[in-house]
KEFIKOL-507933 format. One record per residue (C-alpha): residue in three letters; y, x, z. Coordinates in steps of 0.5 Angstrom, whole numbers, plus 2048, in hexadecimal, padded with zeros to 3 digits. Layout:
BEGIN
type/north/east/up
ALA/Y/X/Z
...
% end
This chain:
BEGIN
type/north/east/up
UNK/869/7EE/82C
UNK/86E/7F1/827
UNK/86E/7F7/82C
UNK/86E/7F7/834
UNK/873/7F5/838
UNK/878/7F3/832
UNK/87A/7FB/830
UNK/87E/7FC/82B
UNK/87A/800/824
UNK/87C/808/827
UNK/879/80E/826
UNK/873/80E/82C
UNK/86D/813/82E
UNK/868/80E/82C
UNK/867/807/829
UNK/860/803/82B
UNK/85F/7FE/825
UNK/85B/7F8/828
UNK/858/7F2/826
UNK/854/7ED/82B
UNK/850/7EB/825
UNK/84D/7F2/825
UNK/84A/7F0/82B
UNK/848/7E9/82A
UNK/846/7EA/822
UNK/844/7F1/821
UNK/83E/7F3/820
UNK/839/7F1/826
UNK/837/7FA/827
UNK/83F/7FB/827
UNK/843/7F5/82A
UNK/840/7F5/832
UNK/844/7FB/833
UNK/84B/7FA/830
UNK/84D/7F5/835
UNK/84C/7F9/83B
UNK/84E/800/839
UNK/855/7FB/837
UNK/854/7F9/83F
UNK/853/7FF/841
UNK/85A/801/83E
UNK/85D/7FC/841
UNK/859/7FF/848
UNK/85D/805/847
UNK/863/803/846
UNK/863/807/83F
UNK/866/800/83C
UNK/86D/800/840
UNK/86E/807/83F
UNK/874/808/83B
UNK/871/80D/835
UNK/86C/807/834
UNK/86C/803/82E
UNK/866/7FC/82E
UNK/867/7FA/826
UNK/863/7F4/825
UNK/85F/7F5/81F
UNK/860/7F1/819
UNK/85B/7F1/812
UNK/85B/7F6/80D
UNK/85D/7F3/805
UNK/856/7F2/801
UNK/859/7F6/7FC
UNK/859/7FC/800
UNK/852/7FC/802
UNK/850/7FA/7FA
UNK/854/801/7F9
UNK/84F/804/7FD
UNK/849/800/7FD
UNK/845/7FD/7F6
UNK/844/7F5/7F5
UNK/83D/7F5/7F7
UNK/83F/7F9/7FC
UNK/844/7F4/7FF
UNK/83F/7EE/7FD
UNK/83A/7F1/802
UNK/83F/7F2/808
UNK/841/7EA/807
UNK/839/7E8/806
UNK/838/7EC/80C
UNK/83D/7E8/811
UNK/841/7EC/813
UNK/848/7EE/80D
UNK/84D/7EB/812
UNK/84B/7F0/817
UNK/84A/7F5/813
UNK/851/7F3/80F
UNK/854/7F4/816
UNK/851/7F9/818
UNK/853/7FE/813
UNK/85A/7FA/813
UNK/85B/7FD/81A
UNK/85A/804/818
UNK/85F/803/812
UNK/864/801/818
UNK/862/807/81C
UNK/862/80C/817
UNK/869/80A/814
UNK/86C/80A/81B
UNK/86A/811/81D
UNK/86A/814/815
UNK/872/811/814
UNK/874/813/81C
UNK/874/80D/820
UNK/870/810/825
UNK/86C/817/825
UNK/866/814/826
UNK/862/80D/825
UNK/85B/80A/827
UNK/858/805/823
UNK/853/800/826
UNK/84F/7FD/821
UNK/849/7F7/822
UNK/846/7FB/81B
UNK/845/802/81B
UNK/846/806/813
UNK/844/80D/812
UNK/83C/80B/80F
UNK/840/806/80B
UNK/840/809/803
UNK/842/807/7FD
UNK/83D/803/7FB
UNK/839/802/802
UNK/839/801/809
UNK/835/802/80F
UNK/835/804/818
UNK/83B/7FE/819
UNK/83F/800/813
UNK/841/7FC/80F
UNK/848/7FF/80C
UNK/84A/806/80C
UNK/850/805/811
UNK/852/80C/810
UNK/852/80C/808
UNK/856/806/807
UNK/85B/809/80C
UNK/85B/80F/808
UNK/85C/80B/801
UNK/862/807/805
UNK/866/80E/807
UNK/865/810/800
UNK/867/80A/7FC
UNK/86D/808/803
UNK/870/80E/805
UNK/86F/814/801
UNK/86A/818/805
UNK/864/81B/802
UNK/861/81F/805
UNK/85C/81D/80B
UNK/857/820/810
UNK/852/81E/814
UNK/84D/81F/819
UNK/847/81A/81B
UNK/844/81C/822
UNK/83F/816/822
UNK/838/818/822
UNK/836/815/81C
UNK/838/818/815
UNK/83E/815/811
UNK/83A/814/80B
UNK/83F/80F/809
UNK/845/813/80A
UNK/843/819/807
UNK/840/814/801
UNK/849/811/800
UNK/84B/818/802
UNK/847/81D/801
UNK/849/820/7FB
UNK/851/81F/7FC
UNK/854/826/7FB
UNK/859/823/7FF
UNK/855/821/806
UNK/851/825/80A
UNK/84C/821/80D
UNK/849/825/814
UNK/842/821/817
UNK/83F/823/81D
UNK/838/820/81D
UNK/831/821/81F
UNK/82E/820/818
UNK/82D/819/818
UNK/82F/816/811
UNK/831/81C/80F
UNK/833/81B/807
UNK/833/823/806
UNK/838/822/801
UNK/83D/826/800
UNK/845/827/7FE
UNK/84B/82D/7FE
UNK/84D/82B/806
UNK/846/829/809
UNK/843/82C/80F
UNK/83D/829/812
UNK/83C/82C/819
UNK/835/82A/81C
UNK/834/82A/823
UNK/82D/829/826
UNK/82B/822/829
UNK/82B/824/82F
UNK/832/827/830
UNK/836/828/836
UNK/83E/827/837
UNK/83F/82F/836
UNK/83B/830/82F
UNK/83F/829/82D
UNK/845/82C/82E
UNK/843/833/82B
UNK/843/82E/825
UNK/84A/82B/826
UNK/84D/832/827
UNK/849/833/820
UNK/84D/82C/81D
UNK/853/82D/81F
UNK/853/834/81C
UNK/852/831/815
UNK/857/82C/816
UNK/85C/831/818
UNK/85A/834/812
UNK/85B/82F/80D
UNK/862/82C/80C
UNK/863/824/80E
UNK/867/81F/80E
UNK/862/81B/813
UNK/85D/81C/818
UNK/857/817/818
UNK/852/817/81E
UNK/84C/813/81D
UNK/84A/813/825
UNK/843/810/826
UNK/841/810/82E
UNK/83A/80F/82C
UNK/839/816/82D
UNK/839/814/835
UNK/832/816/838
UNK/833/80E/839
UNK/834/80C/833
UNK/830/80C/82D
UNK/832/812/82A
UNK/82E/819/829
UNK/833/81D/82E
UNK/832/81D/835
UNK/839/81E/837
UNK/83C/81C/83E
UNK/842/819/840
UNK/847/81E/841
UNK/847/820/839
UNK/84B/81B/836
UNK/851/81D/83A
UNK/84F/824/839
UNK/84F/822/832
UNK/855/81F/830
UNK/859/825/835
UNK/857/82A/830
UNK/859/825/82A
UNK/860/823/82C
UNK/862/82B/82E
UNK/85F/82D/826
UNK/862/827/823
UNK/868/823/828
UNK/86A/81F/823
UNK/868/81A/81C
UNK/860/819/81F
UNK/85D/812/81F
UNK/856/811/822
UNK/853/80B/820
UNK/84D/809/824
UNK/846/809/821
UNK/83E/80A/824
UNK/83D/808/82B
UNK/83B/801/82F
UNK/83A/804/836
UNK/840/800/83B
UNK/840/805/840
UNK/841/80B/83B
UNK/845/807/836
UNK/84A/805/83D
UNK/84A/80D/83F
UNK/84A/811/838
UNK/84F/80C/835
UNK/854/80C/83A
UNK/854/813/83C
UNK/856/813/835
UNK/85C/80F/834
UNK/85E/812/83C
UNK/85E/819/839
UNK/862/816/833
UNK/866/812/837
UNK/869/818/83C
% end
């Protein structure tokens, strides 16, 4: 599926980058959501809506993930079974960043059969294989001329693996909201770490949101990445406990700070039920 119902490529509010692949060989935490929070789109109607694009994800070049990632690095993701998945994962993020960052659409999705931000340089871990948003930051930069990149990781766990490829660059700022858990302490010029309490509800983590948003309107950029775990449902594996209404209320809040140039790329999270809820509320606030 090159795009839903045969459009023609024009500007659109969201484009949804889609593989079947993702459910069928992702990895086992990751891969059981996928399809159904693609069939509860399908439910809704969102994917007959004309401001709605479905692109069908295809693999990122090795060569960009040997940009990102070192040999040993890449040799282990073989060893471990699971390189396609990886390559197709990040290349659907280097698809959906560049839809949205050259104005194709105001905003993409990005599904994913293997999640990215604990991937670092030189090591992987918590079903992250390749670090997704750092090879479409490189793509932007080498492809398009663009420079300067934010990004805000509201999954839970901390982004050590984006923080390790990104953290030092002075021209990306990357803002993590998270309970502590795997936190790197390292350190940046446009680094914020907002540590919210295990048992966080909806108001204390959208407090959060209004305080990333802050720093990212602060903070001049060509691209807005959202790193959008659901894992921090309280029936999800995550350490927040917040309910069904938040992602909504969330992705409300994102779209009136920043209406154009987003690109959410999927990450923690295996819960069916909150994956069906959390990301098609999502892509309904984008798709109106």
């Amino acid at each position: 599926m090159a795009e839903a119902n045969g459009r023609a490529a024009s500007p659109c509010r969201v484009a949804i980058i889609y593989h079947p692949d993702f459910s069928a060989r992702g990895y086992p935490a990751l891969k059981g959501r996928v399809a159904p929070a693609f069939e509860e789109l399908e439910a809704r109607g969102l994917l007959e809506l004309e401001g709605v694009r479905v692109i069908e994800a295809e693999p990122a070049d090795e060569e960009l993930a040997a940009e990102v990632h070192s040999r040993s690095h890449l040799q282990g993701v073989r060893e471990s079974g699971y390189y396609d998945v990886a390559l197709l994962s990040a290349g659907a993020v280097v698809r959906g960043a560049a839809e949205a960052a050259e104005g194709r659409s105001l905003a993409s999705f990005c599904f994913v059969g293997a999640a990215g931000h604990h991937a670092s340089h030189d090591g992987f871990w918590g079903f992250c294989f390749l670090n997704d948003v750092a090879m479409a930051v490189t793509h932007l930069r080498e492809k398009a001329g663009m420079r300067r990149f934010a990004v805000i990781d509201i999954d839970p766990h901390f982004g050590d693996g984006t923080r390790d490829l990104l953290g030092p660059d002075p021209n990306a700022l990357h803002v993590n909201l998270h309970s502590g858990f795997g936190m790197s302490g390292s350190g940046g010029p446009n680094n914020l770490d907002i540590a919210l309490p295990h048992d966080a509800d909806d108001q204390r983590f959208l407090s959060g949101v209004d305080e990333a948003l802050q720093a990212a309107r602060g903070f001049e950029h060509d691209l807005l990445f959202i790193v959008f775990g659901h894992d921090g449902h309280s029936d999800d594996y995550g350490a927040f406990e917040l309910g069904d209404d938040v992602y909504a209320a969330f992705a409300r809040k994102v779209k009136a700070a920043f209406p154009e140039r987003v690109c959410y790329v999927l990450s923690g999270g295996a819960d069916e039920r909150v994956a069906r809820r959390a990301i098609g509320d999502v892509i309904e606030v984008l798709a109106h």
